[in-house]
N, C-alpha and C positions, 0 to 999 in steps of 0.2 A: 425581480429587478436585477439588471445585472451588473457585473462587476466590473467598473473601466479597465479597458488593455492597457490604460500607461501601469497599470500598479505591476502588471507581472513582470517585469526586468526586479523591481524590487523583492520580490519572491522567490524570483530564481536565485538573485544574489544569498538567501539566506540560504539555499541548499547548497549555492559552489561553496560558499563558506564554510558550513558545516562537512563537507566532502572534505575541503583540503584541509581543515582540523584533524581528521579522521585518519588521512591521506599518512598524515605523520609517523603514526602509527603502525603503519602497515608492515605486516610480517615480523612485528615484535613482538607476538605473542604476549597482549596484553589486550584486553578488548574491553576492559573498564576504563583502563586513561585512552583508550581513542574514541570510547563513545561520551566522555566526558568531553576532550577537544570538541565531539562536534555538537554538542549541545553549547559549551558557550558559545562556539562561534555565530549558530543558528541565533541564540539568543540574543546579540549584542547584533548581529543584524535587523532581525522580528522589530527591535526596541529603534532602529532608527529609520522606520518606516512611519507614517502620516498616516494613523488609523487608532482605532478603538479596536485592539484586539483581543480573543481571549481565547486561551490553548484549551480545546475541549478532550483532545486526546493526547496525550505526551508522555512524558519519561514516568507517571505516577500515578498517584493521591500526593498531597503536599508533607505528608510523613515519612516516603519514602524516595520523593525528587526534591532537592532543594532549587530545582530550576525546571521551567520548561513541565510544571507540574499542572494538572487537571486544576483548569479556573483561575490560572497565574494570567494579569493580566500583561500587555504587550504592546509597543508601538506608542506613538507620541499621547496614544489616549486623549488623543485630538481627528478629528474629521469621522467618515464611515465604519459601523460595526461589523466587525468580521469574529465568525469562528475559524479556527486552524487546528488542524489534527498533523502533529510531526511526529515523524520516526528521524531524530537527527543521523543516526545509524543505524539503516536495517541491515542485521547482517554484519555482529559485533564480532565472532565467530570466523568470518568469510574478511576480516580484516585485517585480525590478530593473528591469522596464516596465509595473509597476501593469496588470499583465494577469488576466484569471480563471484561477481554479482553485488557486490556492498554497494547499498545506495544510501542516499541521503533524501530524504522524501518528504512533501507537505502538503497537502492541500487545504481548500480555503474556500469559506461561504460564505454567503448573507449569515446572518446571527439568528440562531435557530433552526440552522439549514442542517446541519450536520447532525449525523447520530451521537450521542454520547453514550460510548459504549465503554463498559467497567473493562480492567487489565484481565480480562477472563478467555477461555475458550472461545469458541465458534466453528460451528459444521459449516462448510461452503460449499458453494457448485458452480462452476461457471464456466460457458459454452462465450464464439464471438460472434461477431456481426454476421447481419444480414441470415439469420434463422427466424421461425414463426414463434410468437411472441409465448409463452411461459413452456418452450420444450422443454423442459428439464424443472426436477422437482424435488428438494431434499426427502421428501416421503414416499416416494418411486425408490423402487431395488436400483441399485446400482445398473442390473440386469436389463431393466425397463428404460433408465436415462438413455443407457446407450443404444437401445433400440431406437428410440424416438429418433436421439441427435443420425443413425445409420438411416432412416428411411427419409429423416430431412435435408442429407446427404447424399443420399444416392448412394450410399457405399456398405461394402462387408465391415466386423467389428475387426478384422482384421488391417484393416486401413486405416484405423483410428489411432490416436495416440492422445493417453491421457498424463498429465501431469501430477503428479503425488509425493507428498511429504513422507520422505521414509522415516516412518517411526513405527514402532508395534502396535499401535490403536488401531493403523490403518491395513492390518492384515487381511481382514477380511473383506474390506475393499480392494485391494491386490489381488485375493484370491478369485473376486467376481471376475476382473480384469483378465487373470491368467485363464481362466474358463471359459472367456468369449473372444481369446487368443490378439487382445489389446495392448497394439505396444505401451509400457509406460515411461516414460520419462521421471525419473526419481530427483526430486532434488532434497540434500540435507539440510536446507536451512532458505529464507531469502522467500517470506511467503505472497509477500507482494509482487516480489516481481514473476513472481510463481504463478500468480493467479490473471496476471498481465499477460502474458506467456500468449493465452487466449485469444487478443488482438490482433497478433501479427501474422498473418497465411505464411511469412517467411520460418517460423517456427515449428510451424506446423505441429502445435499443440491443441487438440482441438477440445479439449474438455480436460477442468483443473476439479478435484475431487478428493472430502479430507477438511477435519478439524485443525486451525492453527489461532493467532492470533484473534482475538476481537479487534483492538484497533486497526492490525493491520488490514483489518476485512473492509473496513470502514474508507481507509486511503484505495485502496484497491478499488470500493465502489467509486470515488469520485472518479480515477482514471478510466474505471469501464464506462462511465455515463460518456465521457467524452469520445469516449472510443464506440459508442454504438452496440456494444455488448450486452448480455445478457449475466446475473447472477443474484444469488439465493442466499440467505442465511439463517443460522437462527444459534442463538446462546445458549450454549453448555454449562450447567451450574456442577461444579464438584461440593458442594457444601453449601449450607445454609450463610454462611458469614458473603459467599459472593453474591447470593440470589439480596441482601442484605445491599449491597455495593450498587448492585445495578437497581433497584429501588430508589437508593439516595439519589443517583442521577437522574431519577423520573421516568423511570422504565417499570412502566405498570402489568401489562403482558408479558411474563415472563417466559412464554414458550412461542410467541409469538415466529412467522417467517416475514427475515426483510428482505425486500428487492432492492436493487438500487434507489428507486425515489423516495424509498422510506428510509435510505440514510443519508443519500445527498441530494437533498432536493435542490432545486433552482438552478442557480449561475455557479460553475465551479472552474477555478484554475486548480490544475497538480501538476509540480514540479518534481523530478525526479534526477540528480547531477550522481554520478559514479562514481563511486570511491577510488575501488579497485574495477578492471575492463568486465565485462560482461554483456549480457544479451542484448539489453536497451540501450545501455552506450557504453563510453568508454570511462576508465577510471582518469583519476587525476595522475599528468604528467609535471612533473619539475621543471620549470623552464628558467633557470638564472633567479634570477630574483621576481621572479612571477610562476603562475600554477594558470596549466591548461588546464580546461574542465569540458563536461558534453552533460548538455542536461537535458532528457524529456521534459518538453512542456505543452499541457496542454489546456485549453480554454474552450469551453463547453459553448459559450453564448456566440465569441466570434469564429469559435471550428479551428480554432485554432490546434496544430498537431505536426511539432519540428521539433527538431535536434538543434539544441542551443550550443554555439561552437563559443568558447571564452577565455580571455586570457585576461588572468589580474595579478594584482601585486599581492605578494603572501602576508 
């Protein structure tokens, strides 16, 4: 079933909000009170929207978010049931040092539609549009993905360029990379829009590769459905107490691999407004007594896929 195009201006408005809460903060090295600004902001937007909503993915568990927490409900709790996965600041880090890339991010689905995935890990892989349908495979070498994606390409491993979260986990996927003479694109933080990266030929990032966020994998799938992409996952347990976490949330397969349909299935809006400037758009500008903003938006049902240009009052 899908979701009416009047609701997404009000969607977007709770990401520019939470962007220019965020926005405030920027390059004061402080990444606790600007990802606080943008969770209230997000929330007191969420709350005067005309739905039945409830945060499946957000700032927590209810012990350690007092807002914007897993199962908080949202919105006038009046008319349509939606779930919403928010990252009100991805990219607390990239905020608190006025660095690129800080977005404000949500997506949204029929209720039921979304994965509920625990604050844990996640291995991913993700290749873009317009490739033959499961190239790439988290149980394939490294070695092998990139053969597949090079002969579905037409090209040497030398023409490829993959996207990777520099941390020391992912060494030995660097090292695959360095051996099949792969350029990388390293980014330190921002795994959403990392994995986003994917979509656009103008990036020319052509496979994202690397354990990061669970939620954020989960936003990321809503943007790739819309975008025509391709991507993989599957949950990392470090301990019994998480594999504990994602059970509560009704995740019965614990080593399960999801594709996209199996974490956002149906009709999906995701909206994406910029903190600070970056690859998908730009960050928020001060204008007098209003705040420009630029948000990806996209809508799965009517193909909906623009750069929302906006000016509000602060």
């Amino acid at each position: 079933m899908v979701i009416n195009k009047i609701l997404i201006e009000s969607f977007v408005k709770a990401t520019e909000r939470a962007a220019y809460g965020a926005s405030t903060f920027k390059g004061k090295n402080d990444k606790i009170a600007a990802d606080q600004a943008a969770v209230d902001e997000m929330r007191t937007a969420l709350n005067n929207i005309e739905m039945k909503g409830v945060i499946v993915i957000g700032e927590g568990e209810l012990d350690e978010a007092p807002m914007l927490y897993i199962n908080e409900k949202v919105g006038s709790q009046t008319g349509e049931s939606f779930d919403i996965a928010v990252d009100p600041l991805e990219g607390t880090n990239f905020t608190a040092k006025n660095l690129p890339n800080a977005l404000s991010v949500l997506a949204v689905s029929r209720r039921g539609n979304l994965l509920h995935a625990p604050d844990i890990y996640m291995e991913k892989i993700a290749v873009g549009p317009n490739l033959p349908d499961n190239i790439v495979d988290l149980d394939f070498t490294v070695k092998k993905n990139i053969e597949l994606l090079c002969k579905a390409k037409s090209v040497n491993p030398n023409q490829l360029t993959a996207c990777v979260l520099k941390r020391p986990r992912h060494d030995l996927i660097v090292k695959s990379l360095n051996e099949m003479n792969v350029k990388i694109n390293f980014i330190s933080d921002g795994d959403v829009s990392g994995v986003i990266s994917v979509a656009d030929p103008k990036n020319e990032i052509d496979i994202y590769l690397g354990t990061g966020g669970a939620p954020e994998g989960v936003l990321s799938a809503a943007a790739l459905k819309c975008l025509g992409c391709q991507m993989q996952t599957r949950l990392v347990f470090q301990n019994t107490d998480e594999k504990k976490r994602a059970e509560k949330l009704g995740i019965k397969n614990l080593s399960k691999k999801y594709n996209i349909e199996d974490m956002a299935k149906g009709d999906v809006i995701f909206c994406a407004t910029g903190v600070t400037d970056g690859d998908l758009v730009k960050g928020i500008k001060n204008h007098g007594e209003n705040f420009l903003s630029e948000t990806l938006v996209l809508h799965y049902s009517s193909k909906t896929n623009k750069i929302v240009k906006s000016e509000n009052k602060k």
